[in-house]
N, C-alpha and C positions, 0 to 999 in steps of 0.2 A: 632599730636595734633593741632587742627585750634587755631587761633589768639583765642588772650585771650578776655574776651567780655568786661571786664572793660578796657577803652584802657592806661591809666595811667600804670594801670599793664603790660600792654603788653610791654610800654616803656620803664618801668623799668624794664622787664626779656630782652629787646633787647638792652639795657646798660650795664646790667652786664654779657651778654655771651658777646660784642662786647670787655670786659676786661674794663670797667670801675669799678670804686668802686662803695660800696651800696650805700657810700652820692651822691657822681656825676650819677650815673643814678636816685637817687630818686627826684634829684635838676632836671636833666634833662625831667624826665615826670612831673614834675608841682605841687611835694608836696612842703608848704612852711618849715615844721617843718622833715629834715634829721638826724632827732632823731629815726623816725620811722622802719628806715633800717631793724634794724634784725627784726621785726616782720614779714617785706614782705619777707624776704631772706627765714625764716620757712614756708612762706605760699605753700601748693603742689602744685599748680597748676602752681605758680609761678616757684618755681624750676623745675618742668616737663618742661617749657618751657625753661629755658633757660638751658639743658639738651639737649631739641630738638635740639632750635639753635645752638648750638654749637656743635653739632653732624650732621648737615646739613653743616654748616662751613667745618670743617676738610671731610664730604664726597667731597665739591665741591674742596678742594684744592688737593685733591688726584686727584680726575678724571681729573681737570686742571692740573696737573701734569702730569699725566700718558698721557693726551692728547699729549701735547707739547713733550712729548719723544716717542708717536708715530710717530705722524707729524716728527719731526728731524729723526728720522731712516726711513721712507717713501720718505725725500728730499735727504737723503744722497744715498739711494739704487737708485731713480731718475736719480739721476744727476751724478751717477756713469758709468750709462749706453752710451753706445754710440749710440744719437737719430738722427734716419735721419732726415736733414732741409729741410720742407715741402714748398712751396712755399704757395700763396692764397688760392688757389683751394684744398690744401691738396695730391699734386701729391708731388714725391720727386724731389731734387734741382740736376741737372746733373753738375758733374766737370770732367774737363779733369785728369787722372792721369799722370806721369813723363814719362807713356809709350805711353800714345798718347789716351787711352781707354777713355770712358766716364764711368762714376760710381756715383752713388748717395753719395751727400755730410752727413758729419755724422760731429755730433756736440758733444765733451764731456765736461759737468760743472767741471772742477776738483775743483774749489772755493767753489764752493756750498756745495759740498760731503763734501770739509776740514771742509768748518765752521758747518755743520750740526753734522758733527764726533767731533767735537773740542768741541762744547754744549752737545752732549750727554755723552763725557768722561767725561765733569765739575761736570755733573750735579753727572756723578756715582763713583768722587773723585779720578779716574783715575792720572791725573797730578798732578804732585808735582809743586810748586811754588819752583825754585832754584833763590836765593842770594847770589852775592860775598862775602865773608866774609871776615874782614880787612880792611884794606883802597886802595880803588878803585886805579889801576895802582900801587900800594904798591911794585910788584917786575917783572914791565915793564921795558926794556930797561938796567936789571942788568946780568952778567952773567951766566953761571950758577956756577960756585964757588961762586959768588959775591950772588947767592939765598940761597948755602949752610950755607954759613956764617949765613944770615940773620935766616936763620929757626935754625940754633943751638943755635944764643943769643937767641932766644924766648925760645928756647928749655930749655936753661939755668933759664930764668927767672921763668918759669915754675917749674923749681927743675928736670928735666930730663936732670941724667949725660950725657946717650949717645942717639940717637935719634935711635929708634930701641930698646933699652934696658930699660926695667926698671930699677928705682936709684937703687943703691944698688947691683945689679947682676953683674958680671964680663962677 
């Protein structure tokens, strides 16, 4: 659907798919009286549009999506490789090896691969975020009888006779 021809309308359908309200985009295309709202919000042509845009929206965030998690799997497969280092000209770079031989030098990004694999796991919910739980260095520097102790008072406080056991079981 091309732009709307009244262009008031057009700013109020590109207010309300942008998530504005009817009063704030009806304020923001130049009506003075935002009494008006629901009459424009019923009008078709009005909602056809902002129907489109916001279906134009959600397409561009996907393909922007779907890009940047090609791209990320294209730098991580890159930089996984082990690339000869070419000098100016494009010829490769000669190094001596520990045996005396010459051999074309090879380059591997392992940084690049991590952080490109690190963004594509975030994005696919992959990792878990882990947190201490208690209070930080809580049972550093204690024994280990001196830890048993401390996990059976809690255990106690808790109402768990034996740790291992449910109350009440022998």
């Amino acid at each position: 659907m091309p732009i709307l021809d009244n262009p008031r309308h057009e700013k109020f359908a590109q207010g309300l798919a942008a998530g504005k309200s009817a009063t704030e985009a009806m304020e923001e295309a130049g009506y003075s009286d935002p009494r008006n709202s629901t009459r424009l919000t019923k009008n078709d042509e009005i909602r056809a549009r902002v129907d489109e845009l916001m279906t134009r929206a959600a397409v561009n965030v996907q393909v922007s999506r779907e890009w940047v998690l090609e791209r990320l799997m294209t730098v991580a497969e890159r930089t996984m490789q082990a690339k000869p280092v070419l000098d100016k000209q494009g010829k490769p770079v000669m190094v001596e090896t520990p045996s005396g031989e010459r051999a074309p030098a090879f380059v591997f990004d392992s940084s690049g691969a991590n952080r490109a694999l690190e963004l594509v796991g975030k994005e696919l919910g992959m990792f878990v975020e882990r947190k201490e739980v208690g209070k930080p260095g809580e049972f550093e520097g204690l024994t280990v009888e001196q830890k048993r102790e401390r996990v059976v008072g809690i255990a106690k406080q808790l109402g768990v006779d034996r740790i291992g056991t449910p109350a009440g079981s022998a």
